[in-house]
C-alpha positions in Angstrom: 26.4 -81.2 -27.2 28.0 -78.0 -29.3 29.5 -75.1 -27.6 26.5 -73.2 -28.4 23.9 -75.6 -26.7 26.0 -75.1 -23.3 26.4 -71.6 -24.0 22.2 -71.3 -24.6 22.3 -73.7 -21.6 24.1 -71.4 -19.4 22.6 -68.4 -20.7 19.1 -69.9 -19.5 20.2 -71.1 -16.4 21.6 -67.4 -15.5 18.3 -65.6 -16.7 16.4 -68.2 -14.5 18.3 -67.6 -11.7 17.9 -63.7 -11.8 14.1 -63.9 -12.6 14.0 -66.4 -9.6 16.1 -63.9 -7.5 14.2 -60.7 -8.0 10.5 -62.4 -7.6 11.5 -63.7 -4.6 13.0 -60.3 -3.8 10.1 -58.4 -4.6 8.0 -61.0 -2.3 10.3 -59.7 0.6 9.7 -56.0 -0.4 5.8 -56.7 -0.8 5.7 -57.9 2.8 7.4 -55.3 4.3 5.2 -52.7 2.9 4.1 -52.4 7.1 7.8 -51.6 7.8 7.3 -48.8 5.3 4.4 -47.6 5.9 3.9 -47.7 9.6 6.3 -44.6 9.7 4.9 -42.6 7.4 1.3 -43.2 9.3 3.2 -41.6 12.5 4.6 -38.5 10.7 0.9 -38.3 9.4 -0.2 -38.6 12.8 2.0 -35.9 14.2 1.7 -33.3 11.5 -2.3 -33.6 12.0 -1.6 -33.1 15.5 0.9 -30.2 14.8 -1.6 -28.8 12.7 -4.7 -29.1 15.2 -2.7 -27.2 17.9 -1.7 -24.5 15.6 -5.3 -24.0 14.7 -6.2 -23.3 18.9 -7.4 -19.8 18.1 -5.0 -18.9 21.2 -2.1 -19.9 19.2 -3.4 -18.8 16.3 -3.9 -15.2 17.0 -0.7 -15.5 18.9 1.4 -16.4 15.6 -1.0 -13.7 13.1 -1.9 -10.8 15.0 0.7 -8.1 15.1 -0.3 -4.2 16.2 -1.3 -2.0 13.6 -3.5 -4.6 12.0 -7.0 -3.4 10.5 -9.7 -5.9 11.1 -10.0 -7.2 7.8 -6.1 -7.8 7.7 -6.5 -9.8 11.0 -9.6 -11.7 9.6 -7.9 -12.5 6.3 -4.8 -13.2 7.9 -6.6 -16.1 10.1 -8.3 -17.6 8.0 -5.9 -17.8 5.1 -3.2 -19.8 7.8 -5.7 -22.3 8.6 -6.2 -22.8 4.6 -2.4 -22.5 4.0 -1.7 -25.0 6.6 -4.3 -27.6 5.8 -3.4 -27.2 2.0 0.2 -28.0 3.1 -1.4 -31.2 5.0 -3.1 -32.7 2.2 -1.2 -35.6 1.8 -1.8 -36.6 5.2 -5.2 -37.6 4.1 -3.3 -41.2 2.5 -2.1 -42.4 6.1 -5.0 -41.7 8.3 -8.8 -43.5 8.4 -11.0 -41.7 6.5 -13.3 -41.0 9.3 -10.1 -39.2 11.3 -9.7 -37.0 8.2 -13.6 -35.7 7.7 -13.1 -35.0 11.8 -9.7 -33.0 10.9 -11.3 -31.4 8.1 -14.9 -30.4 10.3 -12.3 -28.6 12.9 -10.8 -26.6 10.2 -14.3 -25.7 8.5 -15.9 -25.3 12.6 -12.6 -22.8 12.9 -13.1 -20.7 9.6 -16.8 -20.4 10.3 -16.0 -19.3 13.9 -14.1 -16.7 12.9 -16.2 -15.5 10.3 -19.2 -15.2 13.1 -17.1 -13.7 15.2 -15.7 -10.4 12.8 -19.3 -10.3 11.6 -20.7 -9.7 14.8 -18.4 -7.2 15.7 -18.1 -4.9 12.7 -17.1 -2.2 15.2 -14.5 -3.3 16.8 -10.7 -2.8 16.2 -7.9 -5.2 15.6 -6.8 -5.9 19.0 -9.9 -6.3 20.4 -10.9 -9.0 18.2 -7.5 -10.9 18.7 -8.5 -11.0 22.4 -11.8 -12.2 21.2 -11.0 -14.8 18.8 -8.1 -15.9 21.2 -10.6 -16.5 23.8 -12.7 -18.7 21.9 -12.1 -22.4 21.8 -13.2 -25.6 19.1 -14.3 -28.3 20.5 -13.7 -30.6 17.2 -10.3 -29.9 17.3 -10.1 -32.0 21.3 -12.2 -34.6 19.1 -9.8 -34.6 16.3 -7.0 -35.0 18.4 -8.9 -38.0 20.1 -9.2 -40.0 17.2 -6.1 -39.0 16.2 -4.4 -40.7 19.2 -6.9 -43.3 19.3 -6.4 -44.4 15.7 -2.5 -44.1 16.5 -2.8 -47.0 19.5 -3.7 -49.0 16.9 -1.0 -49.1 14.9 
């Protein structure tokens, strides 16, 4: 054998070795994709649940409503943090089931239309009085959301 037959040799025998090496590598990754994952279903978990509470028209209006308000401003101002927050929770939608994220999204829609009701039934009234009104007001999809939330989490 020449030097370059050992050299091809050896040269193979390396390139084999790596290939080998970062299949099997991969193979370890690929199976740990759980590992990976299973955390980033939990932050899901909590930032839907973050988001659910913030949407309690108590703690809503709480967090929006500040004296000196016209109507309008209040109404706009509630409705566009509910959009603003569930835009910001899009990605969410890749960790959960699907059926938790139509119940999420039904709160949010239940919540916009709520408050829409509400403002047009009281054209008359002033700022304040409609903070105390929507603040009063509760969602029942948003207990049912945060159900299957926690319910979907005790199966991880």
């Amino acid at each position: 054998m020449g030097d370059n037959t050992i050299w091809i040799l050896l040269v193979g025998v390396v390139v084999f070795g790596g290939g080998w090496f970062l299949m099997n590598k991969g193979k370890k990754t690929g199976g740990n994709h759980d590992d990976v994952v299973a955390p980033l279903k939990i932050q899901a978990y909590e930032r839907l649940l973050l988001y659910l509470e913030r949407m309690r028209f108590s703690v809503l209006v709480k967090r929006v409503f500040m004296p000196g308000m016209s109507c309008s401003d209040l109404q706009f101002a509630l409705i566009q943090n509910i959009q603003d927050e569930f835009e910001h929770n899009l990605a969410q939608r890749l960790y959960v089931e699907e059926q938790t994220w139509i119940i999420v999204s039904l709160a949010k829609e239940e919540a916009l239309r709520t408050i829409n009701k509400a403002f047009g039934e009281n054209p008359e009234a002033n700022a304040a009085t409609m903070a105390q009104t929507i603040a009063s007001m509760s969602n029942p999809l948003i207990d049912k959301a945060i159900i299957t939330i926690k319910k979907e989490f005790n199966t991880l």
